[in-house]
DODREN-555534 format. One record per residue (C-alpha): residue number from 1; residue in one letter; x, y, z. Coordinates in Angstrom, 2 decimals. Layout:
BEGIN
n, res, east, north, up
NUM, a, X, Y, Z
...
END
This chain:
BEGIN
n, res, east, north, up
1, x, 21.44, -12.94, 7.08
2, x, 23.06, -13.59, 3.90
3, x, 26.99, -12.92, 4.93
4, x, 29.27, -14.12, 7.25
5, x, 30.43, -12.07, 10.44
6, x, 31.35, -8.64, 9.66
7, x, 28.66, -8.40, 7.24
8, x, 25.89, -9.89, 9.00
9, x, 26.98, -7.47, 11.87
10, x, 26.27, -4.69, 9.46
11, x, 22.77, -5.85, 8.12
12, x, 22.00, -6.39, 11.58
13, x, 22.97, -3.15, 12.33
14, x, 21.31, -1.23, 9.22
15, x, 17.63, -3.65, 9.84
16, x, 17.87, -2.03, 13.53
17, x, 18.28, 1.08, 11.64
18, x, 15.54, 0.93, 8.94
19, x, 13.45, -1.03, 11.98
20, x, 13.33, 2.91, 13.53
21, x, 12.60, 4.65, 10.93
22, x, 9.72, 3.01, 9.93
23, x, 8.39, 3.17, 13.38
24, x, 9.43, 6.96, 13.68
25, x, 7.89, 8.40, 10.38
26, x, 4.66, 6.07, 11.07
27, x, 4.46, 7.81, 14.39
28, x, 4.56, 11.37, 13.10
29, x, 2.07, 10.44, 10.85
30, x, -0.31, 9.71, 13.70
31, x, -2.51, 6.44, 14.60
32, x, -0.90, 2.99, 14.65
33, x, 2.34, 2.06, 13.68
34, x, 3.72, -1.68, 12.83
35, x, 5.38, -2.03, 16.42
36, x, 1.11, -1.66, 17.84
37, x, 0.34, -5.03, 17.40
38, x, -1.79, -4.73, 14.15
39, x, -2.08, -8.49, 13.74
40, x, -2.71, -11.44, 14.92
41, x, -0.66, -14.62, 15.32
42, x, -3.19, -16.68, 14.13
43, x, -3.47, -14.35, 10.89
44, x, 0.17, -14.38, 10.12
45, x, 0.18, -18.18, 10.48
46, x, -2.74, -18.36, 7.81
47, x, -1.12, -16.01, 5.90
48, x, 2.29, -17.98, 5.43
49, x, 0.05, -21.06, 3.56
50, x, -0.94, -18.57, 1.29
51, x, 2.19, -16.92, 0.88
52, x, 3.82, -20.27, 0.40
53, x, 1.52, -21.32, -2.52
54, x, 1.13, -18.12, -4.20
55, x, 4.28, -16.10, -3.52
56, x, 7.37, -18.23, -2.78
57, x, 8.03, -19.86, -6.32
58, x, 9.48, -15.67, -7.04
59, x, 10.12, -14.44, -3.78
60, x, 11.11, -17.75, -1.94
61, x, 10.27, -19.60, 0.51
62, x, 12.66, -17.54, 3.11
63, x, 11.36, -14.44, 1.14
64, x, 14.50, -13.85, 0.07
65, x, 14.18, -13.01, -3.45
66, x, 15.14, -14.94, -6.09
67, x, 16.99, -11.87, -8.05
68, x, 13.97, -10.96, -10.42
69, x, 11.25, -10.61, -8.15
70, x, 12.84, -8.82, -4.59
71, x, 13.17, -9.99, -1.14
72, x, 10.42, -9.39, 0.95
73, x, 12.08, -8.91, 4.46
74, x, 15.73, -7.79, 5.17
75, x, 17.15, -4.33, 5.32
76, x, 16.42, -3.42, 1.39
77, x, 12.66, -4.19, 2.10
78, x, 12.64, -2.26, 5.44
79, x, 13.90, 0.78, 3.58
80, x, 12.17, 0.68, 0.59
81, x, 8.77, 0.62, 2.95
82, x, 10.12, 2.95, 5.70
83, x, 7.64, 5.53, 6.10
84, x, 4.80, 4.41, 4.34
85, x, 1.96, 2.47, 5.15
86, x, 0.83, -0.98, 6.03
87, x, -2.34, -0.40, 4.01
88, x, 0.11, 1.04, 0.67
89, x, 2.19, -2.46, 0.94
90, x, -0.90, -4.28, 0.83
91, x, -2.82, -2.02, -2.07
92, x, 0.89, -2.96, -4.06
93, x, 0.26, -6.54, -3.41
94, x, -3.84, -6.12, -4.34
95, x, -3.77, -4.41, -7.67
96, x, -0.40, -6.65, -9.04
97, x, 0.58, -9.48, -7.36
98, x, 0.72, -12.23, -8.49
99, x, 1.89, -10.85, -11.79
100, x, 0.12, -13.53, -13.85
101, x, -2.98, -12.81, -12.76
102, x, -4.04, -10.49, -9.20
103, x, -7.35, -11.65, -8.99
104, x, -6.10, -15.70, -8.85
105, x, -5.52, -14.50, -5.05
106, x, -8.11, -12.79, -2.57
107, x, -7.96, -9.95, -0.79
108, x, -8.87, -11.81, 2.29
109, x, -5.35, -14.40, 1.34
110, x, -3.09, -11.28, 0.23
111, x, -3.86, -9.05, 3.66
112, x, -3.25, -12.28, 5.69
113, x, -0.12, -12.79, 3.44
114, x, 1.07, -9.20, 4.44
115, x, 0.40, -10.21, 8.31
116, x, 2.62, -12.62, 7.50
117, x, 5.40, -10.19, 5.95
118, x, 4.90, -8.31, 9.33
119, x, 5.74, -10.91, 11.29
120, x, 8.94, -12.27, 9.36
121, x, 9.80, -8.75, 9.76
122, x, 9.93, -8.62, 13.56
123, x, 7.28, -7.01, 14.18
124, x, 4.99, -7.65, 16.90
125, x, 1.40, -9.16, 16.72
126, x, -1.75, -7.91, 18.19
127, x, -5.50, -8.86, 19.08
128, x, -7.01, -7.62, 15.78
129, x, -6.60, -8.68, 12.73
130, x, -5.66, -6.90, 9.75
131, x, -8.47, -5.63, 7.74
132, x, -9.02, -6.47, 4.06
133, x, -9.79, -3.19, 2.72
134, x, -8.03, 0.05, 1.53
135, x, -8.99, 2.83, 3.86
136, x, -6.51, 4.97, 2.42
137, x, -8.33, 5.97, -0.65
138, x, -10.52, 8.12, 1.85
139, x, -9.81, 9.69, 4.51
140, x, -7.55, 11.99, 6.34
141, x, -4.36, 10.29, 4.97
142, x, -5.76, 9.91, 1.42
143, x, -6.60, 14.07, 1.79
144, x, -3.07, 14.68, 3.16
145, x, -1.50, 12.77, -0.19
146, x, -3.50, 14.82, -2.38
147, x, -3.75, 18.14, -0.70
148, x, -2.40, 21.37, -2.90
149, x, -2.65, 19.34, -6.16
150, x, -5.11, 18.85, -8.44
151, x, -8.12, 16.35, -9.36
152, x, -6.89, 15.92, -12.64
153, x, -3.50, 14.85, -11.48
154, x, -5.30, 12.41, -10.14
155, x, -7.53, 11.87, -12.64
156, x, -3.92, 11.64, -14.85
157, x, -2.62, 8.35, -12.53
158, x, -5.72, 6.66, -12.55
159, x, -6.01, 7.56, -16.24
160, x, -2.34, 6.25, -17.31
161, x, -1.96, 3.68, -14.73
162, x, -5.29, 1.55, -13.40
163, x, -6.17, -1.38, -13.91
164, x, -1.88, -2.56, -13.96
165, x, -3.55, -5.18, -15.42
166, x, -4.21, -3.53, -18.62
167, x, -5.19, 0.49, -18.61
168, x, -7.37, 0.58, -21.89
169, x, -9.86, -2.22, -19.94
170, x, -11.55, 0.78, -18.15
171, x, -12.67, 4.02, -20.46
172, x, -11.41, 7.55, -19.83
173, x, -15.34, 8.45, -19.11
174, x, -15.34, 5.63, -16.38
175, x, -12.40, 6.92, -14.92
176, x, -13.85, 10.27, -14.49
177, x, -16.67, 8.85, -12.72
178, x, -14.37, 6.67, -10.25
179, x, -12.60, 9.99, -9.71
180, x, -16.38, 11.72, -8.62
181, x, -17.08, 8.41, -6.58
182, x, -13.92, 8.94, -4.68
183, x, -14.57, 12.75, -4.07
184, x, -18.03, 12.14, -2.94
185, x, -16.37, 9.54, -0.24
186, x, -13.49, 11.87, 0.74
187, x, -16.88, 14.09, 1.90
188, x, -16.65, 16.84, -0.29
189, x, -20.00, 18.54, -1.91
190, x, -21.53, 17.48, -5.55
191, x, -22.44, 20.50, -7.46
192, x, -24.46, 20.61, -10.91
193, x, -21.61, 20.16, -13.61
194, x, -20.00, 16.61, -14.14
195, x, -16.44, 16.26, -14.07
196, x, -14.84, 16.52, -17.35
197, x, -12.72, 13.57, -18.67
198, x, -10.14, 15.41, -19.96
199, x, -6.74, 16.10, -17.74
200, x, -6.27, 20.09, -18.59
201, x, -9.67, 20.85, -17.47
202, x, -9.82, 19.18, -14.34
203, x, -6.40, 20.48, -13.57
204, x, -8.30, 23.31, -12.76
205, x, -9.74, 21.93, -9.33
206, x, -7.08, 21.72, -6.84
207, x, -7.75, 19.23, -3.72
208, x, -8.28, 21.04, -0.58
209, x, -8.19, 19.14, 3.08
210, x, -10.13, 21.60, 5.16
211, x, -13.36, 23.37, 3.99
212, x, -13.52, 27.04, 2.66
213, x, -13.28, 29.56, 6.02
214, x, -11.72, 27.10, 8.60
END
């Protein structure tokens, strides 16, 4: 806590707060939520060496911030995660962290680090460890983000947006094709036209969860 009395009465009171919020909009989402036990001890403990070499010089070693790069447990954090997903925190920390350079850190290091965040926060560990890998980007919950819009609004973020590293690294034609790859994964049918690489085009084809007549 970083005040005295009253105030560390009130962050106590508003990380109890954010605390049940996370769990309660994780919960209506269905499957696991943090308070399931979906790590291991033994995984957080690994993942605090890591986090202490690659993360604390910015974040600190209490993950507290340093008041650049943001605290990393504490109500703020809670909040700003509250609802989301353990597998979004970790895609955040995959694609751009650390800033310098993501790929100086491995996935295997960065989802042990975010066992680690897990347990700093308070929340409980499990008999499974974490997973490595981004499940999201197929799926029911990956459907349920995309569902009513458009491929080529998602063509559009990948387009604008991916690699953070540097954007122009990966051609608009590539981009096209990662967007195919990821329909083809999400289950849905190829046909006999490619997809076009241009935004107002594939604006056209809106994403749709359940198949035609269901």
């Amino acid at each position: 806590m970083r005040f005295q009395v009253v105030a560390a009465l009130i962050a106590a009171l508003w990380t109890a707060s954010a605390l049940s919020a996370m769990q309660a909009g994780q919960a209506k989402a269905g499957g696991s939520t943090t308070w399931s036990g979906v790590y291991t001890e033994e995984q957080a403990k690994v993942g605090k060496t890591a986090y202490v070499k690659h993360c604390s010089e910015c974040h600190g070693e209490e993950l507290g911030g340093d008041g650049f790069a943001p605290a990393l447990k504490g109500p703020e954090f809670l909040s700003n995660w509250s609802g989301l997903t353990v597998g979004e925190l970790f895609d955040r920390i995959r694609i751009s962290m650390p800033p310098t350079n993501p790929n100086d850190v491995t996935p295997k290091e960065k989802v042990e680090i975010v066992a680690y965040l897990l347990k700093e926060g308070g929340f409980p560990a499990g008999t499974t460890d974490l997973p490595a890998t981004v499940d999201a980007l197929k799926g029911p919950e990956f459907l349920s983000n995309w569902s009513g819009l458009t491929v080529g609004e998602l063509f559009d973020r990948i387009r604008i947006s991916m690699p953070p590293t540097n954007p122009n690294d990966v051609t608009p034609k590539q981009k096209v094709e990662i967007v195919a790859y990821l329909l083809k994964e999400g289950g849905f049918p190829a046909g006999t036209t490619d997809l076009p690489a241009t935004v107002e085009a594939l604006k056209a084809i809106k994403f749709e969860s359940n198949k035609p007549g269901r």
